[in-house]
N, C-alpha and C positions, 0 to 999 in steps of 0.2 A: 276728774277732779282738778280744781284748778291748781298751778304752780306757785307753790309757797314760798318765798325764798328765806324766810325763818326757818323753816324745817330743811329743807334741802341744803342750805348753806348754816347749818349750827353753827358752826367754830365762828361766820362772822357774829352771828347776833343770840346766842343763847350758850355764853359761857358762865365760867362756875360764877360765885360768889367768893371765888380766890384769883388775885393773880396769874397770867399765864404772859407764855410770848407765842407771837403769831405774826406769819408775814401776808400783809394783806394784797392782794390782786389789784388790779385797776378797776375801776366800776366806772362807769358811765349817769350822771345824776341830774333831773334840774335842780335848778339852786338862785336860792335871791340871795342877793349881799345886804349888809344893812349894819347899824349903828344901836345902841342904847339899850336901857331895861328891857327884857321880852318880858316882864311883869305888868307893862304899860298898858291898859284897857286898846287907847287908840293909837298905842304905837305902831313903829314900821316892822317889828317882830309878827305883830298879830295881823297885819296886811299880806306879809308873807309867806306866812301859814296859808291862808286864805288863794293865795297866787299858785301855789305849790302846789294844792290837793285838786283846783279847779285844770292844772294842766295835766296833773298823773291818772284823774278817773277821766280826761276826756281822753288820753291815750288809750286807757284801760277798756275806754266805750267805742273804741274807734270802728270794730267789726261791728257796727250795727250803723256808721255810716255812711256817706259814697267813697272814704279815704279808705282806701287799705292798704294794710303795712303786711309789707313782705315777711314771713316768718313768725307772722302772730302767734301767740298763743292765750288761751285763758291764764290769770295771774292773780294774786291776790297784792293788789299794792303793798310795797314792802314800807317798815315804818318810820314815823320821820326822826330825820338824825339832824344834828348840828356840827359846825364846827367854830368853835370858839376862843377868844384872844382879846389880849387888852395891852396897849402899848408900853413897852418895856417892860412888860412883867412874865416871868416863866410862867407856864401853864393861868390857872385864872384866880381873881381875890374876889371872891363870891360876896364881900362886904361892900366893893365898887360897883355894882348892877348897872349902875349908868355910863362907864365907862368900856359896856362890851363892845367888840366887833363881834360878827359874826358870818358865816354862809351857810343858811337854814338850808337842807336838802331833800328831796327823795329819789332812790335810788331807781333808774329805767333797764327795764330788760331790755338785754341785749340786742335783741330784734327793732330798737328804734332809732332810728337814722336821727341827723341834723337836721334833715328833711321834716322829716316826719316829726321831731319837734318843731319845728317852726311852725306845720302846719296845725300842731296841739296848741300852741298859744296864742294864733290867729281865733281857733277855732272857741277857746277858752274866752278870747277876750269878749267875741260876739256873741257867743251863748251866753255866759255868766253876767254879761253885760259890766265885767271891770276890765279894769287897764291892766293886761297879763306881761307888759313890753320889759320888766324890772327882770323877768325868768331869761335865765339860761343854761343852753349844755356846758356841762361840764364833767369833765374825768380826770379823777382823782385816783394816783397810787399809792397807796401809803407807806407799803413795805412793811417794813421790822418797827411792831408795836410790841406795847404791853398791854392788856383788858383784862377787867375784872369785871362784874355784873355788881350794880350798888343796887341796893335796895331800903326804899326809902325818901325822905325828902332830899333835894337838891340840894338844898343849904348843908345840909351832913355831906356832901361827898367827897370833902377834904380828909374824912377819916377814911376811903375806900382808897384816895388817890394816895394817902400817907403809906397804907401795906403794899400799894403795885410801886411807889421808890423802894422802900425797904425791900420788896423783892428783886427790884432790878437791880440792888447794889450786891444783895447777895449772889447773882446771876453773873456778876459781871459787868450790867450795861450799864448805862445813863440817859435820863431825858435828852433827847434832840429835837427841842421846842427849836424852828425857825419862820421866813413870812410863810414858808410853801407847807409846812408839817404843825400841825395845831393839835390843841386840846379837842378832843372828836369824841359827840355824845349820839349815843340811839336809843331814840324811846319807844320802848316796848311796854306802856302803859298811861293810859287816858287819865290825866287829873283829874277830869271832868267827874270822870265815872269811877276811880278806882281812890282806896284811903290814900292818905299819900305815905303812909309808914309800909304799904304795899306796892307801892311803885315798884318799876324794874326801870332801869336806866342800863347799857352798854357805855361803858368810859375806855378810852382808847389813849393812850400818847404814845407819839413815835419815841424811839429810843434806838443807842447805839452802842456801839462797844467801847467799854471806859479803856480810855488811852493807857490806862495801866494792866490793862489786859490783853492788849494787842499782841 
């Protein structure tokens, strides 16, 4: 059976629908950067989508090419996550859309070199016949978060993000939004295909220990 890393790794991506704290690992991801609405039809959001899933299934397809990667294993791509930010603002204001940053991601099992991405997005750009040169590796640690599981539309998640502060004040800690620690989203559900009042979103902020608890 193939490797899940939803199931295998819960605590990253199928926590409650309450508040918790967790310290997260380093992961290894490709990742586009980019600017603006990702509600944009021909935005750079939805280019990167597109960038993203064309280099993770040719990794994923790699054993059935002449590339092989050391350590392969069967996988089921794990799902796409964001991380998000808007200038001078804590965490995000979901009423500025046009004002996002962003690094769209999916996360790569362990087993894939720099190598072996390079040769994924060579391999991406020819097959797929787009420009795959915007991807790259990246590893991210996060450390000491707070996550809740929102459930529902986007635009509501200011009510999910409102109970993980009120949890973290009662906890002790506080937001530690800076440029390297973001507002960090994983979708674990297809708008396309799913209500959106059934959505599952992972909502992530890093946070620290309030100076008056030290």
């Amino acid at each position: 059976m193939a490797f899940d890393y939803k199931k295998e790794y819960k605590e990253f991506y199928l926590p409650k629908n309450k508040p918790e704290i967790i310290d997260v690992t380093a992961m290894n991801y490709v990742a586009v950067r980019g600017v603006g609405n990702p509600n944009e039809e021909e935005g750079e959001y939805k280019k990167a989508i597109g960038i993203l899933y064309a280099i993770a299934y040719t990794i994923k397809m790699s054993y059935k090419s002449e590339h092989r990667i050391e350590g392969f294993f069967q996988y089921v791509v794990p799902p796409l996550e964001g991380f998000w930010w808007q200038d001078d603002i804590d965490g995000v204001d979901y009423a500025r859309k046009e004002c996002f940053s962003w690094i769209s991601v999916i996360r790569l099992p362990e087993f894939v070199t720099k190598e072996d991405f390079e040769w994924a997005v060579k391999e991406a750009t020819k097959k797929k016949k787009m420009d795959c040169s915007l991807a790259e590796f990246l590893t991210i640690e996060e450390g000491l978060c707070v996550q809740s599981m929102h459930i529902g539309a986007y635009d509501n998640e200011p009510d999910t993000v409102k109970r993980m502060d009120e949890y973290i004040e009662e906890c002790g800690y506080e937001n530690d939004f800076t440029d390297a620690r973001l507002h960090h989203e994983i979708y674990l559900s297809d708008p396309r295909r799913t209500e959106m009042e059934k959505c599952k979103t992972v909502i992530r902020h890093p946070i620290k220990r309030n100076e008056k608890n030290k």
